[in-house]
C-alpha positions in Angstrom: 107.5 -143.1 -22.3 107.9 -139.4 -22.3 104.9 -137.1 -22.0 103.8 -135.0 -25.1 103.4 -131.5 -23.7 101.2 -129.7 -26.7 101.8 -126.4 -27.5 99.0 -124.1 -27.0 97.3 -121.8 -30.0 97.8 -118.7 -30.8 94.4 -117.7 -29.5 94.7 -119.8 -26.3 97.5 -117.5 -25.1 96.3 -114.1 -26.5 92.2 -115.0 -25.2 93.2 -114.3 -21.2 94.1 -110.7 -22.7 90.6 -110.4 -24.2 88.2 -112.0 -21.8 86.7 -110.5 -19.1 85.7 -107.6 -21.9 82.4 -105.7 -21.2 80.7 -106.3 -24.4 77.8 -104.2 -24.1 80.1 -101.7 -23.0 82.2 -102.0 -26.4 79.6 -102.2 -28.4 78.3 -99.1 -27.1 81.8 -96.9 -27.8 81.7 -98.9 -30.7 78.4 -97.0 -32.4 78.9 -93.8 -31.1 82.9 -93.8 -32.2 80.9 -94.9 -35.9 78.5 -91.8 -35.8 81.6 -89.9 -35.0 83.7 -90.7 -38.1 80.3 -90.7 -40.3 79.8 -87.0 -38.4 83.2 -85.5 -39.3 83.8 -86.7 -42.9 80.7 -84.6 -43.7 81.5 -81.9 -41.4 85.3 -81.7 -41.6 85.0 -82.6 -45.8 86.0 -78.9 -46.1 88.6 -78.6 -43.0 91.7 -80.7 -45.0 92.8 -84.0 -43.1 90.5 -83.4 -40.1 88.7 -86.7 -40.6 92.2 -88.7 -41.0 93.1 -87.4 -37.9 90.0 -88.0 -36.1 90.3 -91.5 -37.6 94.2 -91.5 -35.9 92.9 -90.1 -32.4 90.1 -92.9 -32.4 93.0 -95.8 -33.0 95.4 -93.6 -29.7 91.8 -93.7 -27.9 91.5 -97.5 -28.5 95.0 -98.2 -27.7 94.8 -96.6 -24.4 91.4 -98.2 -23.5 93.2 -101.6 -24.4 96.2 -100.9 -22.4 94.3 -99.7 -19.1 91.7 -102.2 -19.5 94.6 -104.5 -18.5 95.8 -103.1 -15.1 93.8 -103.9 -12.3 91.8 -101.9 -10.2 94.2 -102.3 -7.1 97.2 -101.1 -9.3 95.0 -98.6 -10.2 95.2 -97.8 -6.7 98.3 -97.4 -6.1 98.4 -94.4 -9.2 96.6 -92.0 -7.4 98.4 -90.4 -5.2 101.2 -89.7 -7.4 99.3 -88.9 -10.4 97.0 -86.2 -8.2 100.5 -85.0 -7.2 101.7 -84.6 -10.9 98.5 -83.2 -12.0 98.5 -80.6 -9.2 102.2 -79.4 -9.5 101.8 -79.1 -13.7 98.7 -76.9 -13.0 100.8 -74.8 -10.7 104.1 -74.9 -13.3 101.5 -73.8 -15.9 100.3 -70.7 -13.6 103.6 -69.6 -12.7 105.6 -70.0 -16.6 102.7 -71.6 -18.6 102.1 -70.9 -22.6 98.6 -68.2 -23.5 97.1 -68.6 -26.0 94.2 -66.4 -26.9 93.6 -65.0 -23.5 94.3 -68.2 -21.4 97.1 -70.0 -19.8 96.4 -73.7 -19.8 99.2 -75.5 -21.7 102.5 -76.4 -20.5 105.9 -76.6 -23.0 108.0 -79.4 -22.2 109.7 -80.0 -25.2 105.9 -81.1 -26.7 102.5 -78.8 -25.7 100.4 -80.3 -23.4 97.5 -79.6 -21.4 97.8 -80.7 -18.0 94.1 -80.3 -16.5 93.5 -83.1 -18.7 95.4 -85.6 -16.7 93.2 -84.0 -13.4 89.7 -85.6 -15.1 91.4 -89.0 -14.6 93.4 -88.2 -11.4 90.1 -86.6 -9.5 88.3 -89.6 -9.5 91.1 -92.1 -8.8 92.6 -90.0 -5.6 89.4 -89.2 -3.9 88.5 -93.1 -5.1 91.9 -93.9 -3.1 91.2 -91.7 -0.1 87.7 -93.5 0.7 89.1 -96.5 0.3 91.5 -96.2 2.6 88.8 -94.9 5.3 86.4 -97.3 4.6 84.1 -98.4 7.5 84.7 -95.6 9.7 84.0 -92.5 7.3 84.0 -89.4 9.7 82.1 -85.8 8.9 85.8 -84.4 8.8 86.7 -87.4 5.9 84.1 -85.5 3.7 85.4 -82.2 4.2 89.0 -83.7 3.3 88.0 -85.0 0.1 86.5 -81.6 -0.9 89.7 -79.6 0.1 91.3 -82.3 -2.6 88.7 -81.4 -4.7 88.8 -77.7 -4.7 92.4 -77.1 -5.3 93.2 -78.2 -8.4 89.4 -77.0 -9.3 90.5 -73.5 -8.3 94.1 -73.9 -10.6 91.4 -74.7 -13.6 89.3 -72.3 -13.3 91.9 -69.5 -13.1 93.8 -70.5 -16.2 90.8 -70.3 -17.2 88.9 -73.0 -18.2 85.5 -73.3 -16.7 84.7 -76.1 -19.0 87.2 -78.6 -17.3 86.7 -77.1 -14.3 83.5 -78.3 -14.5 84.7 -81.8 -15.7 86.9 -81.9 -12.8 84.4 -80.9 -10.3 81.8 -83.7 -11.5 84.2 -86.2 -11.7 85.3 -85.3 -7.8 81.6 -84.8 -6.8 80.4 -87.9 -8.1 82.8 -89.8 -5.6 82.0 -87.6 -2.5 78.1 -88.6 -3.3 78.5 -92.3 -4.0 80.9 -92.4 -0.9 77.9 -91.5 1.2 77.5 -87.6 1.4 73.8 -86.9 3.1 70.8 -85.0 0.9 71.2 -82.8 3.7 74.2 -81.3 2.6 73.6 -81.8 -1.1 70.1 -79.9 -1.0 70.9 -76.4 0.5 73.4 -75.6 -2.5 70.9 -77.0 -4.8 68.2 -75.0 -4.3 70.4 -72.1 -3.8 71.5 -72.4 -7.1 67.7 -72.9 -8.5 67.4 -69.6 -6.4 69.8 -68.0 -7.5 69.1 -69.0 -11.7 65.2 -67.5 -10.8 66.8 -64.2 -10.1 69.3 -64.1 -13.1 66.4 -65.1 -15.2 63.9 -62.4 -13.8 66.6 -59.5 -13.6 68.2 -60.2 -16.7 68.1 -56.5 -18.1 69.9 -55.2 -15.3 72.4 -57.4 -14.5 73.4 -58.0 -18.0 73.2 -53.9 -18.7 76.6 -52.6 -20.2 78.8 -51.7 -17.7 77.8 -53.8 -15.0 80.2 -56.0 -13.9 80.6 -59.2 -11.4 83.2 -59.4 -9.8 82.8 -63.1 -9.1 83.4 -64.1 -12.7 85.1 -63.1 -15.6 84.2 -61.0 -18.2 84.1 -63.7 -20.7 82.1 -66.1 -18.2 79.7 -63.3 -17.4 79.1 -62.4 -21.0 78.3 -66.2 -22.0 75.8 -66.3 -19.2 74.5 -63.3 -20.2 74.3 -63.9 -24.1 72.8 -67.4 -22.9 69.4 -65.6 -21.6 69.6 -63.2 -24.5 71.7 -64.3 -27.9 70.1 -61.6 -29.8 71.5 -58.8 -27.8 74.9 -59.4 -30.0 73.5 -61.7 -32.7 76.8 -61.3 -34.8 79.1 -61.4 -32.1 79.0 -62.9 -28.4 75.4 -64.9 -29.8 76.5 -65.7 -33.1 77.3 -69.3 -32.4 73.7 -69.8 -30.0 72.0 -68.8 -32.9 73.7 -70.6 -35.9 73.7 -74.0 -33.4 70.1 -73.4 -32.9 69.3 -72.3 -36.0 71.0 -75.7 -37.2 69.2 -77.8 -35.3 66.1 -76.9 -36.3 66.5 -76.9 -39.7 67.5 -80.6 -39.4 63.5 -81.7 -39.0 62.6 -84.9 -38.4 64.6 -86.9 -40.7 67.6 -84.4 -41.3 68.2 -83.2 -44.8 70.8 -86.3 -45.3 74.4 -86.7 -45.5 76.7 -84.9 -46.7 73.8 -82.0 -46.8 73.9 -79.9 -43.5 73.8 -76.4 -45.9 74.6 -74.1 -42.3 77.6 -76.6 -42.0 78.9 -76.7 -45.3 78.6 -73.0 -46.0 80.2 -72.3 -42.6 77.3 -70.9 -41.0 77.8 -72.7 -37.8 81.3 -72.3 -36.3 83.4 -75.0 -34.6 81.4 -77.4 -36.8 84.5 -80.3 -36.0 84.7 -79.6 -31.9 82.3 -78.1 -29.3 79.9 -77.9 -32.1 79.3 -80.8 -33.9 76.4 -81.8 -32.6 74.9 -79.2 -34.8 76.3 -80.3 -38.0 75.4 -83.9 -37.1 71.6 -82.4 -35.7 71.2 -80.8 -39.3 72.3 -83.6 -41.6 70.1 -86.6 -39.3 67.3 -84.7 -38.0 65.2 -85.3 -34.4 65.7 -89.3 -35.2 69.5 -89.0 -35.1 69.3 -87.3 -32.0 67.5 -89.8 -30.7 69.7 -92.6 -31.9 72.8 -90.5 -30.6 71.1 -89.7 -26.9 70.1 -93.2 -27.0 73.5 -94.9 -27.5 75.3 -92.3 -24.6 71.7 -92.9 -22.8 73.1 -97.0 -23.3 77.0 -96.1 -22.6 75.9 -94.3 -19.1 73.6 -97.1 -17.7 76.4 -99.7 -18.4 78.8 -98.0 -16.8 76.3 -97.4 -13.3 75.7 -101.7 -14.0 79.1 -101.9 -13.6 79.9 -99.3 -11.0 77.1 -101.0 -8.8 78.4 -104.8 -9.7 82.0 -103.8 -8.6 83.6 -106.1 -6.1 85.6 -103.5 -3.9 84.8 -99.7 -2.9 87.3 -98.2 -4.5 86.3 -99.9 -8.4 82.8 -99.0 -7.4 83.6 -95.4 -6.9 85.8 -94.8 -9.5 83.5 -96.7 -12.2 80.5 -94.2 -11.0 82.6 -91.2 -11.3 84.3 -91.9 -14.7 80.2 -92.9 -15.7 79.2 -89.5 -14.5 82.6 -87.7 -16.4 81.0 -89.3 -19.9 77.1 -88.2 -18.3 78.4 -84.2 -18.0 80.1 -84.4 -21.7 77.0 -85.2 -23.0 74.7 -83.0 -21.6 76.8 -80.3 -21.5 77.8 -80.3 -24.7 74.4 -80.6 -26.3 73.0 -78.2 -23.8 75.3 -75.4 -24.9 74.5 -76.2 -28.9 70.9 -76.4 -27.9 70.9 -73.0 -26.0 69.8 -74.3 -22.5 73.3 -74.4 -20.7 76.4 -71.5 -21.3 79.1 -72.2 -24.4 82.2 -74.1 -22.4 84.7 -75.7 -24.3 83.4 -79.5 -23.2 83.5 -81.6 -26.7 81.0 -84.5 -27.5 82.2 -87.9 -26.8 83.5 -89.6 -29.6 82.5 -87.1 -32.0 84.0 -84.3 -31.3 87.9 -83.5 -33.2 90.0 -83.5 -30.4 93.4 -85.7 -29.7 93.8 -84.7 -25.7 90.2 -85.1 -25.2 90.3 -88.5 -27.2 92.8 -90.5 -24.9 91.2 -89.1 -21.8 87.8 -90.9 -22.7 89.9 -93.7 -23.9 91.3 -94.1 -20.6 87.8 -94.0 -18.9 86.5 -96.7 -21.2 89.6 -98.5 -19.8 89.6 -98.0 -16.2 85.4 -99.0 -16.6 86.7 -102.3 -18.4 89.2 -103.2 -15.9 86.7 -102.6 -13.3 84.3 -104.9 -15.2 86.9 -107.4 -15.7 88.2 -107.8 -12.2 84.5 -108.6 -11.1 84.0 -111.3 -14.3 88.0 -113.4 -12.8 86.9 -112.8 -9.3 83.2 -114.7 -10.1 85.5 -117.4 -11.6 
């Protein structure tokens, strides 16, 4: 009598796709990409279609997440090396023909605008990820010094576009693998407290070096006069401060509880500018008070700690790394961006995660959440 072979379910053959997912993990993107769409209806109500397409971007974000959560670390792998070169010879194409646009060259015309140092927040992390993999076991002083010649190149491209918020990105994405690799206090402490150093004497000789017509010839003008405004925004409280003040002023206005949704009057009256990008931790600051905040640091506080669980759980060096430095990618949006609002770190163009309007910016976080879910997932089948 012939066997009955019984067809599987639906479900049975889509669940392999599925399982394995990090579900504190989702449910963490899952909140903050909520307080994100709740954030820019209010703040983009008077900016035309902004929340629709922030509503699109999230969907693109999810899709990509889904996608790379699917690949396996050790495929991951085997992107590095050409996606570092890519990423490195698009920031030299955009230096050499790329497109300005209001002051800076960053974007790149081929056929569609894009914005190549993007790719190099994913690419960082992956090739240096690669390169101590590859040398694991018998790590070498000179193996160190390797990484952070791949490191500083297509830093150096960033920052002369410039863009000294990606830079930044870029460099804590590369940094954070050099340090979980291995790399001694010793060498991490000098520049540390040189920088401390060096922030005590901006701080106490403000006056002077921030006097017109003093320049440093180590910066930009732009970058200098951000610093500069950051010690003192009422020295041009309608220009170069304007937006320290009206994030601050924000902020504060917000209380405890927030004066509700829908109610931010410095948003809605277009008091404080950028209210759907860099600055829309404002808007949301003023409309949900010191107890949003709290909510909102607590969920990113959440999203960060799973991500180090994961990183530390990871069954090879390579996942390990990589999950620790896309962690410490999401840690530096954060902090950055509500340092900046808060005026206690420069303005850079670094956008809140999930929150922030931004399509670029949106699949590269999706693509973290990815490569952070694959890592996760590849330790889950091996433990079965």
């Amino acid at each position: 009598m012939a066997a009955v072979i019984e067809k599987p379910s639906l479900w049975r053959r889509i669940a392999p796709v599925f399982r394995g997912f990090d579900g504190p993990l989702a449910f963490a993107v899952f909140l903050l990409a909520c307080a994100g769409m709740v954030t820019m209806y209010s703040s983009g109500y008077d900016n035309g279609a902004r929340f629709i397409d922030h509503g699109r971007n999230m969907l693109l974000a999810g899709f990509i997440m889904f996608v790379v959560a699917q690949i396996p670390p050790q495929r991951l792998a085997k992107l590095a090396v050409p996606l570092y070169t890519l990423g490195v010879a698009l920031l030299i194409a955009v230096a050499v023909f790329g497109v300005t646009k209001k002051g800076a060259r960053r974007w790149l015309n081929v056929g569609v605008t894009i914005q190549p140092s993007e790719i190099m927040k994913i690419a960082m992390p992956l090739m240096l990820a690669w390169w101590f993999q590859k040398r694991e076991g018998q790590l070498r002083a000179l193996d160190f010094l390797a990484a952070g010649l791949l490191l500083a190149l297509p830093a150096a491209l960033i920052m002369r576009q410039p863009d000294l918020g990606t830079a930044l990105l870029v460099l804590t994405a590369g940094f954070a693998v050099i340090f979980f690799a291995g790399l001694s206090w010793k060498l991490i402490l000098p520049p540390v407290l040189l920088g401390v150093v060096a922030v005590t004497l901006l701080i106490a000789f403000e006056p002077r070096l921030c006097a017109d017509g003093v320049r440093w010839s180590f910066l930009h003008d732009y970058q200098q006069q951000r610093i500069c405004t950051l010690l003192d925004p009422t020295r041009d409280p309608l220009g170069r401060g304007f937006h320290i003040i009206q994030g601050m002023i924000a902020i504060g206005s917000g209380g405890v509880w927030g004066k509700g949704f829908m109610q931010g009057t410095q948003t809605h009256l277009e008091f404080v500018p950028e209210a759907t990008t860099d600055f829309i931790f404002a808007a949301y600051a003023e409309e949900f008070g010191l107890v949003g905040n709290l909510l909102l640091i607590g969920g990113f506080v959440f999203l960060v700690l799973r991500g180090l669980v994961i990183a530390r759980e990871a069954p090879t060096l390579f996942s390990r790394l990589l999950a620790g430095a896309v962690t410490f990618i999401f840690f530096t949006y954060a902090f950055v961006n509500m340092g900046m609002v808060s005026g206690i770190l420069p303005v850079v163009g670094v956008p809140l995660p999930f929150i922030s309007y931004g399509g670029t910016a949106m699949a590269t976080l999706g693509m973290g959440i990815g490569i952070l879910m694959s890592v996760s997932k590849s330790k889950r089948l091996i433990q079965t």
